[in-house]
N, C-alpha and C positions, 0 to 999 in steps of 0.2 A: 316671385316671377323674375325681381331683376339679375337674379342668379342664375340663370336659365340662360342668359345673356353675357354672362361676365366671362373678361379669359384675364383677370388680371393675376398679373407678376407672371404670364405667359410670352414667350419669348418668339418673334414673328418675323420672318424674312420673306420681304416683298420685294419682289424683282421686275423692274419696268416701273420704279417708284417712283421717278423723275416726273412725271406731267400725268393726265390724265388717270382712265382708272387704278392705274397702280398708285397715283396721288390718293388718289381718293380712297384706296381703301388703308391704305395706311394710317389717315388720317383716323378714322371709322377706328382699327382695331384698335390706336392707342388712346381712343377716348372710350373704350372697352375695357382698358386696363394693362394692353401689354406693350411689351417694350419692345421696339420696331426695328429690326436693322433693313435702311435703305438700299436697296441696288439700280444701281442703274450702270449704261455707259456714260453717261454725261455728268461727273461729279459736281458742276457747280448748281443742278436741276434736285442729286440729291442733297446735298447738302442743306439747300435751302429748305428742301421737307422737312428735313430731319431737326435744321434749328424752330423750324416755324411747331414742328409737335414739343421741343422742349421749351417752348418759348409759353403753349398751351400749358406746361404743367408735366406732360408726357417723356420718357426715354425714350431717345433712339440714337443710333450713332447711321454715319453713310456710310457703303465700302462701294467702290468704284468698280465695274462686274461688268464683262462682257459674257454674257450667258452660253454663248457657242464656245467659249474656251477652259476646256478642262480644269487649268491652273486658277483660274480667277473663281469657275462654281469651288471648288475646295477651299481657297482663300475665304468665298464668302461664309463658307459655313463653318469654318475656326473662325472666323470673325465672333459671331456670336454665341459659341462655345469660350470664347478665348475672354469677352468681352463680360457676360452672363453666365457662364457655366450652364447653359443647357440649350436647345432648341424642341420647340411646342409646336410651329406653325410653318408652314410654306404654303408660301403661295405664288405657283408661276406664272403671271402678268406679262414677263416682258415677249411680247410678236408683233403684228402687222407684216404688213407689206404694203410698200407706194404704189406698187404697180397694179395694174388693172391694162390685162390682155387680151387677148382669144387662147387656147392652152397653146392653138396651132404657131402661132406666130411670139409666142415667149420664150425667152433667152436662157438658156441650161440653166446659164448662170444664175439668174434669178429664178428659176426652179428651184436649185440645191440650194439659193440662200433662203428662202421661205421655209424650207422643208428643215434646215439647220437652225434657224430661229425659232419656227411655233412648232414643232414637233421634237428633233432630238435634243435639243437646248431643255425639254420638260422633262424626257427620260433619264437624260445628267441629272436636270438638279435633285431629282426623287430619288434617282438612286447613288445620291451619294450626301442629301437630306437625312436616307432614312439611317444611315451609318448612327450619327449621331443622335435620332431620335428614340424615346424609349416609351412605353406603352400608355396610351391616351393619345399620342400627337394625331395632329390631323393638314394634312394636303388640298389645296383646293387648286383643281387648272381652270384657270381664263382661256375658254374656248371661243366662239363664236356662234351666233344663229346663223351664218355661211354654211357651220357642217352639218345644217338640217334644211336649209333651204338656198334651189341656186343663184347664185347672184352673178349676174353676165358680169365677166371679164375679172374675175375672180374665182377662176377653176382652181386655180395651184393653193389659193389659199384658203377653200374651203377643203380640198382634199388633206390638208396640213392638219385642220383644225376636226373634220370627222376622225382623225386616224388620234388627233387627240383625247374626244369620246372614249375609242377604247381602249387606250394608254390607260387612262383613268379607270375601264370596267378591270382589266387585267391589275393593276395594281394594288387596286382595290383586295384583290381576292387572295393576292401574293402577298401582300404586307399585314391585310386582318388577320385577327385583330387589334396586334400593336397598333396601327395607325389607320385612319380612317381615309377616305381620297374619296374625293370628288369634282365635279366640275360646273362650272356656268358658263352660258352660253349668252355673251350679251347681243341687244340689238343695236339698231343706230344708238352709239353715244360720241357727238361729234368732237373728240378729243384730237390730237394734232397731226396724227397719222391716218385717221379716219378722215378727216378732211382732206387730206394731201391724196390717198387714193382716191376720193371720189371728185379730186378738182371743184371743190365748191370752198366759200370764204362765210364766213358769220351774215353774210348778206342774203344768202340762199338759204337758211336753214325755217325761217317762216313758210318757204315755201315746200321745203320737203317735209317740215312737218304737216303741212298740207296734205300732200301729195299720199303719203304712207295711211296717216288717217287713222292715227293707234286709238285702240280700244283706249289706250289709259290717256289720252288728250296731250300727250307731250312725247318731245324726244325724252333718253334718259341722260343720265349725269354719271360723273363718278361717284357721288354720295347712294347710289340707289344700288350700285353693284357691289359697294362696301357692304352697303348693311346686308346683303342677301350672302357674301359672303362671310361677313360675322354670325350669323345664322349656320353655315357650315363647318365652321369653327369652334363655336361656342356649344356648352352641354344640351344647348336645348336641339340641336341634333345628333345624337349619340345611337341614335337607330336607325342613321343613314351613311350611307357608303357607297361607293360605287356609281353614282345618278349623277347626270349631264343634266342640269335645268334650266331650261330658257328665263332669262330674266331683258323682255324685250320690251315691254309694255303690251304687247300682244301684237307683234310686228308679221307681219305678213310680205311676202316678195313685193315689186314692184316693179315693173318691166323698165328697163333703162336707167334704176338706180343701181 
């Protein structure tokens, strides 16, 4: 059974691995077995992942990655050819958006930066991923439960993240079966971008766990959307492809969150 599970001496670029769930699943794949190249913009965020997983026993190295720019996705991924000789895993992690608008009264500009962050930023790094990758690898996008349910003042960025659903069905069908793609869609997990859009501090979060009322009794973590996507990664999904899955605790809308 725990081979079902294993991706080790698998080679895994997580991008947005600096703080939250991209921390967290980094952490997940390389106590899995493989060996992590960190991205992020903020190099002293990865860095510190990347010593804290070799510090566990784990490889990884950092490469410093703004995801919207052409030069830096290729950088990253000779990073881990250059470094490994191969690449096994991507996983696109790095989005958000701070703002929270009406669609009516938001700024082009942060339109086209949402839209250049959580959607074409995933279409780069896959297709120019899959260059490098050779048969068995596997793709996961960090979507959102936004692109399935709406969430006031957050039009631009659910529209960002459904359009990444079917990045994912289409890729899926274009790349199998060399490589496998799929996606998760997480719920509240109050990581530091999720908090900054929704204006609440560590103080609020009793009460909107409150307030939401999950089936599963708690907000989630980074640790919960690692393992579900080590699960998509790992052999014991090898008859799955193509699927967007809610991993929210069972979160439902809430008027005014």
């Amino acid at each position: 059974m725990s081979n079902l599970f294993s991706i080790d001496g698998d080679v895994a670029v997580v991008t947005g691995a600096g703080t939250g769930i991209g921390e967290g699943t980094a952490h997940v794949l390389a106590e899995a077995g493989a060996r992590i190249v960190c991205a992020g913009r903020r190099l002293d965020k990865i860095e510190q992942v990347a010593a804290d997983i070799r510090a566990a026993g784990g490889e990884a190295i950092a490469v410093q990655t703004d995801v919207t720019v052409d030069d830096d996705v290729e950088n990253l991924m000779r990073s881990a050819m250059d470094t490994w000789g191969r690449l096994d895993i991507l996983v696109n992690n790095a989005g958000g958006s701070p703002i929270q608008s009406p669609l009516t009264e938001l700024p082009r500009e942060e339109w086209d930066a949402t839209l250049a962050l959580n959607l074409t930023a995933v279409w780069n790094c896959t297709r120019i991923a899959a260059r490098y990758m050779s048969q068995g690898s596997r793709i996961v996008n960090v979507s959102s439960i936004a692109a399935r349910e709406i969430v006031p003042g957050s039009g631009h960025y659910s529209a960002a993240k459904r359009a990444v659903n079917s990045l994912t069905e289409s890729f899926a069908r274009e790349l199998g079966p060399r490589i496998r793609v799929n996606c998760v869609m997480p719920g509240l997990v109050p990581t530091e971008i999720a908090m900054k859009a929704l204006r609440i501090s560590d103080a609020d979060l009793p009460r909107l766990e409150q307030a939401l009322n999950l089936p599963c009794g708690r907000l989630g973590t980074p640790t919960d959307l690692g393992a579900a996507i080590l699960y998509l990664v790992s052999p014991a999904s090898e008859w799955v492809s193509g699927e967007s899955i809610g991993i929210s605790g069972g979160q439902f809308p809430v008027a005014g969150m």
